[in-house]
Each structure stands twice: as structure tokens, then as C-alpha cells.
C-alpha positions in Angstrom: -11.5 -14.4 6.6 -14.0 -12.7 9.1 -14.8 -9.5 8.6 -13.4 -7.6 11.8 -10.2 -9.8 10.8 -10.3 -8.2 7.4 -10.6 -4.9 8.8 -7.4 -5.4 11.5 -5.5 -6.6 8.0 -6.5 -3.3 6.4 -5.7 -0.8 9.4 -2.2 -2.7 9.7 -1.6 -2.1 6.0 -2.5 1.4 6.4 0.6 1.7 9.3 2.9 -0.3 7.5 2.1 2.3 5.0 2.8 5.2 7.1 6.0 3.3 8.4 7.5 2.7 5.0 6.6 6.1 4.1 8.8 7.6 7.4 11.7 4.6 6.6 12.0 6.3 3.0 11.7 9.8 4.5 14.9 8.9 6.7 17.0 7.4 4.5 20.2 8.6 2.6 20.2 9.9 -0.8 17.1 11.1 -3.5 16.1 7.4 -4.3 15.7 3.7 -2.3 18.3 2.1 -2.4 18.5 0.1 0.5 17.9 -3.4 -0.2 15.6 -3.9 3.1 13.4 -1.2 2.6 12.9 -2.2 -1.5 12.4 -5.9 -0.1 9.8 -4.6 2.3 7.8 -2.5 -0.3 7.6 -5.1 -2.6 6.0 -7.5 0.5 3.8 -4.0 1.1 2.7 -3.9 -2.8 2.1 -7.6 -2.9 0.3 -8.0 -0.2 -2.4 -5.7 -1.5 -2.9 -8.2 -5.1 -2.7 -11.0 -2.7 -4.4 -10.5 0.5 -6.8 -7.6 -0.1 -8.0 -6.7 -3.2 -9.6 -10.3 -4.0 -11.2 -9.7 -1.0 -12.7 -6.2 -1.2 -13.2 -7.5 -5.2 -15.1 -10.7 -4.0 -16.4 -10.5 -0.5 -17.4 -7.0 -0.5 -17.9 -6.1 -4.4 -15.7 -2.7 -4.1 -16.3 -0.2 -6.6 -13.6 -0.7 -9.2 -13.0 2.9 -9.5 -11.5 2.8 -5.7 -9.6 -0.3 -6.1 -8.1 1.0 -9.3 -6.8 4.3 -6.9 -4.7 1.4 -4.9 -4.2 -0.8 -7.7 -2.3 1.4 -10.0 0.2 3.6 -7.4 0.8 -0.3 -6.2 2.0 -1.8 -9.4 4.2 1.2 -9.8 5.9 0.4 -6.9 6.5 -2.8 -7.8 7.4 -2.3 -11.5 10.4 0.1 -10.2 11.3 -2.0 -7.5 13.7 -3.4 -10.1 15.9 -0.1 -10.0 15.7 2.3 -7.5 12.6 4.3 -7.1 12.5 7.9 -6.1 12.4 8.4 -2.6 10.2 11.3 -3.2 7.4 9.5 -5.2 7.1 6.6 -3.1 6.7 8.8 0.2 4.2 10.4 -2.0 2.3 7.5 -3.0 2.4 5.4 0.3 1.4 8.8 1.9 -1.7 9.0 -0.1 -3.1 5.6 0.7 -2.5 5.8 4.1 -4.5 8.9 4.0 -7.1 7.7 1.9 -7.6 4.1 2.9 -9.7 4.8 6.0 -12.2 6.9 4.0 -12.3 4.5 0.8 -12.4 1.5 2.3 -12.7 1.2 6.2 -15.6 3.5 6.6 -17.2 1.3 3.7 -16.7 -1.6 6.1 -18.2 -0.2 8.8 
């Protein structure tokens, strides 16, 4: 993957992160319990192990103490995808690296 493809990738996941943040804001109750939105932050959390990291890992030799800030909220999502997470600490979380990811990572790219 080119890099100014790798960098559209990255600034859609950062939306997608701000977008599953505002779905969880909006909906009922104190935890996810909507099947569609758990579905769709498990596709968010994957597609960071699968898609991005070997990349910034690989291509662009990312230092691990920033991939490790994406890495672990990540696999938290996914391990409590199984239940039903709290709505508060995934707003939290996705919050967080859409804040952060343009400062980590895109300005790095730049």
C-alpha cells in the first residue's frame, strides 16, 4: 500500500472512531448492547491488528511505545465484545484515539 493510501486508511479510522464513539453516546442504557454497534467495533478493533499496525510495525518502524497506546485500549474492546461493554469506557477509549491518532501517527507520516 502507497503511502498517501495508508494515510486516507488511517484518517478514515480516525472518523469511524469518532462515529462509533457518537453511536455509543446515543444509544439506550449504560452498556452496548446493540448487536450492530458490537459487530461494528469488533470490525473497528480488528482492522487495526489487521490493516494498520503491520504496517506502521513494518513499513514505517513505529515506535512500539505508541503502537502499544492503540494496541492495548484495542484488544480491550475486543476481549469484552463478548458481553456488553460499558458504554462509558468505550466512548472513552474510541475518544482518545481519535484525539490522539493525528498527533501519534499522521503527523509522523507527514
Amino acid at each position: 500500500m502507497d503511502k498517501d493510501s495508508f494515510v486516507d486508511l488511517l484518517k478514515t479510522f480516525k472518523k469511524r472512531a469518532s462515529g462509533l464513539a457518537k453511536n455509543c453516546r446515543d444509544a439506550s442504557g449504560k452498556q452496548v448492547q446493540s448487536a450492530k454497534l458490537l459487530a461494528d467495533l469488533e470490525g473497528f478493533a480488528t482492522q487495526w491488528f489487521d490493516e494498520i499496525e503491520p504496517v506502521l510495525r513494518g513499513a514505517y518502524s513505529l515506535d512500539e511505545d505508541v503502537l502499544l497506546r492503540y494496541r492495548e485500549p484495542l484488544g480491550k474492546i475486543l476481549e469484552l465484545i463478548g458481553g456488553r461493554p460499558s458504554k462509558s469506557m468505550v466512548q472513552t477509549t474510541l475518544g482518545s484515539i481519535a484525539a490522539s491518532i493525528h498527533v501519534d501517527i499522521l503527523l509522523m507520516l507527514a
